[in-house]
NUNU-818149 format. One line per field, with one value per residue (C-alpha): residue number from 0; residue in three letters; x, y, z. Coordinates in steps of 0.1 Angstrom, whole numbers, m for minus. Layout:
n	[NUM / ...] $
res	[Ala / ...] $
c1	[X / ...] $
c2	[Y / ...] $
c3	[Z / ...] $
END
This chain:
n	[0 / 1 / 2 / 3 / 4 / 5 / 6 / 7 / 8 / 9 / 10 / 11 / 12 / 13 / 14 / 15 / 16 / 17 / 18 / 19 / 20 / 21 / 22 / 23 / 24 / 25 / 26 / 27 / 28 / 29 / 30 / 31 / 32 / 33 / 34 / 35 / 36 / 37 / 38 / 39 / 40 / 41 / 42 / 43 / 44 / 45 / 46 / 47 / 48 / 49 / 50 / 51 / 52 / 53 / 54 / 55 / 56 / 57 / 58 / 59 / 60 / 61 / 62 / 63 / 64 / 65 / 66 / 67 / 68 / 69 / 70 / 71 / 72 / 73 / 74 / 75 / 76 / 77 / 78 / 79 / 80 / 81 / 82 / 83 / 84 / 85 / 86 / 87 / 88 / 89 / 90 / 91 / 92 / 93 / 94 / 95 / 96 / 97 / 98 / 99 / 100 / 101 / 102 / 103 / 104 / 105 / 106 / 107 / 108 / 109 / 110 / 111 / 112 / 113 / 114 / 115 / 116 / 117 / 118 / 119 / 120 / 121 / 122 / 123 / 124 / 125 / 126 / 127 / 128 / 129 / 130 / 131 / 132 / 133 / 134 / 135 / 136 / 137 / 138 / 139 / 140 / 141 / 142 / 143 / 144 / 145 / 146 / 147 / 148 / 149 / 150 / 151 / 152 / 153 / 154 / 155 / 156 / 157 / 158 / 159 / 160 / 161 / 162 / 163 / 164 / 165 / 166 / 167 / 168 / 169 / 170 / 171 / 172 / 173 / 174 / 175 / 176 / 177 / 178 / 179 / 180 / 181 / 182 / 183 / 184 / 185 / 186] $
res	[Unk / Unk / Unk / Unk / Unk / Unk / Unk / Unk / Unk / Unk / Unk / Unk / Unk / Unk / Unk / Unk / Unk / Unk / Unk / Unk / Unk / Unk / Unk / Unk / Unk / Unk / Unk / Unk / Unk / Unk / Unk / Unk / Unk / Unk / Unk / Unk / Unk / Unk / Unk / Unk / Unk / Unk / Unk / Unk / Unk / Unk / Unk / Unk / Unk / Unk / Unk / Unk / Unk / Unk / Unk / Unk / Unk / Unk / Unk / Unk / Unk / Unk / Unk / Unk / Unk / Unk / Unk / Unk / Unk / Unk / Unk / Unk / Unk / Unk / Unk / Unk / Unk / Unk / Unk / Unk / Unk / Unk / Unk / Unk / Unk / Unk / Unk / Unk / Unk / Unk / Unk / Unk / Unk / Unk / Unk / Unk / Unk / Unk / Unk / Unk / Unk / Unk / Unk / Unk / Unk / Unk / Unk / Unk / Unk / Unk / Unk / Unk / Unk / Unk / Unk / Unk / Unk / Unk / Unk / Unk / Unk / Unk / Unk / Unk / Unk / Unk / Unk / Unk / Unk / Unk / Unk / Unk / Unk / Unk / Unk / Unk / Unk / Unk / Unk / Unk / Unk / Unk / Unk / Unk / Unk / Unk / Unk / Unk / Unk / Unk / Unk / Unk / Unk / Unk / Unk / Unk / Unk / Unk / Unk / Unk / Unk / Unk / Unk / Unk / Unk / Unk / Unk / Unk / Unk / Unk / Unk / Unk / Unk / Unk / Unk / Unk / Unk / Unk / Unk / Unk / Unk / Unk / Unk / Unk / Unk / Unk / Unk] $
c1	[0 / 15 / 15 / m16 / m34 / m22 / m31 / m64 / m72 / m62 / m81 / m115 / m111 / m112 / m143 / m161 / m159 / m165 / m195 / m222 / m239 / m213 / m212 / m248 / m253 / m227 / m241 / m275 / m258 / m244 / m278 / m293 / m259 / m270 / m306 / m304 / m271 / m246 / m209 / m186 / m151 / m129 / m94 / m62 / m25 / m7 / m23 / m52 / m52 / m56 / m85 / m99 / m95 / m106 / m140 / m145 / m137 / m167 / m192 / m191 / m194 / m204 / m241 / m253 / m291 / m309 / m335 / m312 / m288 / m252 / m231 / m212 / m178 / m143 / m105 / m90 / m56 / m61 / m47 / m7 / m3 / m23 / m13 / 24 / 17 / 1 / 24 / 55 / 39 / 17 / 31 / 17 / m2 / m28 / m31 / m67 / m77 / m71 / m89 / m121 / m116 / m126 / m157 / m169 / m209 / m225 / m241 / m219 / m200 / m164 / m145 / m111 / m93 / m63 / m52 / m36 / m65 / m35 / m23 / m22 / m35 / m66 / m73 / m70 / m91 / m120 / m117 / m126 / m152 / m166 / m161 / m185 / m214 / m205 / m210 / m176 / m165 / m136 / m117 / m95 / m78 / m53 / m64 / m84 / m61 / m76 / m98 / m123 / m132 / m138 / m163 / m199 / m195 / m166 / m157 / m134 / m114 / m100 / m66 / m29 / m16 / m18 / m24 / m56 / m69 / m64 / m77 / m109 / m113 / m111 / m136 / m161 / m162 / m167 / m195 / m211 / m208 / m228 / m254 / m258 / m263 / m284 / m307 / m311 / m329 / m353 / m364] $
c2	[0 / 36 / 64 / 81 / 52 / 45 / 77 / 80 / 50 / 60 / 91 / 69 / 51 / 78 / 95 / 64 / 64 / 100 / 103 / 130 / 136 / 163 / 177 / 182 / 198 / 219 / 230 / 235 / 255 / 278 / 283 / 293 / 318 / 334 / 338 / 351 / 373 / 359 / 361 / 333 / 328 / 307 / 297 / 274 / 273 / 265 / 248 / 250 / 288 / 284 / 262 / 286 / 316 / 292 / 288 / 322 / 334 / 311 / 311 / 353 / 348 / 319 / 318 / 351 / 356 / 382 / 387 / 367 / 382 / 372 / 353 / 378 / 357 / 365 / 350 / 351 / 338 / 368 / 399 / 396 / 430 / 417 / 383 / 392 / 420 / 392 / 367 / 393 / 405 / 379 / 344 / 331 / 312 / 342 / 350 / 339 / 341 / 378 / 382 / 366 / 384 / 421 / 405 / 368 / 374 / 346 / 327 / 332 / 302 / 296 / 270 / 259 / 235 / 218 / 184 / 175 / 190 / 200 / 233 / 259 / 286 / 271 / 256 / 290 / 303 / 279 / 283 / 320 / 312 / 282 / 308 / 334 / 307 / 307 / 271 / 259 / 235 / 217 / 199 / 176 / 144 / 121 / 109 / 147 / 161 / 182 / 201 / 171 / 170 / 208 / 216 / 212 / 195 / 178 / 168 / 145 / 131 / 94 / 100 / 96 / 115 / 150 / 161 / 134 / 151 / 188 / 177 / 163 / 195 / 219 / 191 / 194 / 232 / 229 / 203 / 231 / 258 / 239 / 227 / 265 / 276 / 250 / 259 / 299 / 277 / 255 / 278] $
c3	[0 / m6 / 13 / m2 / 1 / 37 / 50 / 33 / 48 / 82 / 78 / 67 / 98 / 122 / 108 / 113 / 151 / 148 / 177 / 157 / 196 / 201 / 165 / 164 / 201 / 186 / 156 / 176 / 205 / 176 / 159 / 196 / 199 / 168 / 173 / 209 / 202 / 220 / 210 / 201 / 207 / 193 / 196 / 190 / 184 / 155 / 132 / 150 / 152 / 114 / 123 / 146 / 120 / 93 / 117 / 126 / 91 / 77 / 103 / 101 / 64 / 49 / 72 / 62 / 52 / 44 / 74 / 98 / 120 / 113 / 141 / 165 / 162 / 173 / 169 / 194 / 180 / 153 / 171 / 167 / 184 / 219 / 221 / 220 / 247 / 271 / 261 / 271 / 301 / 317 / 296 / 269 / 292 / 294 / 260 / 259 / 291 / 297 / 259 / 271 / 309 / 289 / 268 / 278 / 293 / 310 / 276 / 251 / 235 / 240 / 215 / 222 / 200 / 210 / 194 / 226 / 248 / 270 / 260 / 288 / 272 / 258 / 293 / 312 / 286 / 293 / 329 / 325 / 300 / 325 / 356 / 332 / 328 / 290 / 273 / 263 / 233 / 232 / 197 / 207 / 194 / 210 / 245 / 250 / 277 / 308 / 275 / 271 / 310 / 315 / 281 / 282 / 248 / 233 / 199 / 206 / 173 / 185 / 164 / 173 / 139 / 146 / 112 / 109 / 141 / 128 / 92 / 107 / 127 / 97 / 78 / 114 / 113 / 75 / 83 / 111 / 87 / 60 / 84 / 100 / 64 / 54 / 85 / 72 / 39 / 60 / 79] $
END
C-alpha cells in the first residue's frame, strides 16, 4: 500500500468512530448563539489557530441571510499585536484568558481547540469562560487532555496523527458551517 493510500485509509477510519452527539449539540448551540445574540469565541494554536480563524472566518461569512442576524464571532488567535503583549507581560499562558476576561458574558459560546487537549492557554481560557457561565466547546484528538473533561460539549477526534486530528477539525467546522447555512434555507 503507498502512502496516499495509507493515509487515506487512516483518515477513513477515524471519521467512522467519529461520535455525531457532540457535532450536532454543537451545531444546535451555535444556531441558539446566533438567534439570541450571544458572541462566540474561538481559539487554538498553531495549526489549530488556522483552524480557529478558518472557523470564525466562515461562520461570520459563509451563514449570512438576508432577514437573519449574522453570528457575532471573534478569533481570538487573530490579534498579533495583543497576544504578543500578554504573552510578554503575563506568559503566553494568558493569551486567551485575559482576551475573554474584557468581553466573555454569562451565555456566550467559547470554543477551544487543541489536538492535545492539554495546552495551557486554551485551558485557562475555558476556565474564564466556564467561571462566566458561558457554554464551552472543546476539539480535541489524542487521548483529550484536561480540555475534554472541562467543556460542556466535546468533539473528541479518537486520532494519534496530529495532522488526521487537525484535518478532521477543519472538515467538522466545514461540516457546522454547512449545516448553519443550510438551516437559514429550512427555515
Amino acid at each position: 500500500m503507498n502512502q496516499v493510500q495509507k493515509y487515506v485509509g487512516e483518515l477513513k477510519t477515524v471519521l467512522d468512530q467519529l461520535a455525531a452527539e457532540p457535532i450536532e449539540a454543537t451545531i444546535d448551540l451555535l444556531h441558539q448563539a446566533r438567534l439570541t445574540g450571544k458572541q462566540i469565541f474561538i481559539m487554538g494554536n498553531g495549526g489549530s489557530a488556522s483552524t480557529a480563524t478558518h472557523f470564525v472566518c466562515d461562520l461570520a461569512k459563509n451563514t449570512r441571510k438576508a432577514g437573519w442576524s449574522h453570528f457575532k464571532v471573534i478569533g481570538l488567535s487573530d490579534n498579533v499585536a495583543i497576544m504578543t503583549a500578554y504573552s510578554n507581560d503575563e506568559g503566553y499562558e494568558n493569551v486567551f484568558a485575559q482576551q475573554l476576561a474584557n468581553l466573555v458574558q454569562a451565555g456566550d459560546v467559547v470554543i477551544g481547540i487543541s489536538t492535545s487537549g492539554n495546552s495551557p492557554n486554551i485551558l485557562r481560557a475555558v476556565e474564564v469562560a466556564n467561571d462566566n457561565q458561558a457554554t464551552t466547546v472543546g476539539f480535541t484528538g489524542f487521548d483529550a487532555g484536561s480540555l475534554g473533561k472541562m467543556v460542556d460539549i466535546h468533539i473528541h477526534v479518537p486520532s494519534d496523527c496530529i495532522e488526521q486530528v487537525e484535518d478532521i477539525h477543519l472538515m467538522l467546522e466545514h461540516l457546522i458551517t454547512k449545516s448553519l447555512r443550510e438551516m437559514t434555507r429550512s427555515a
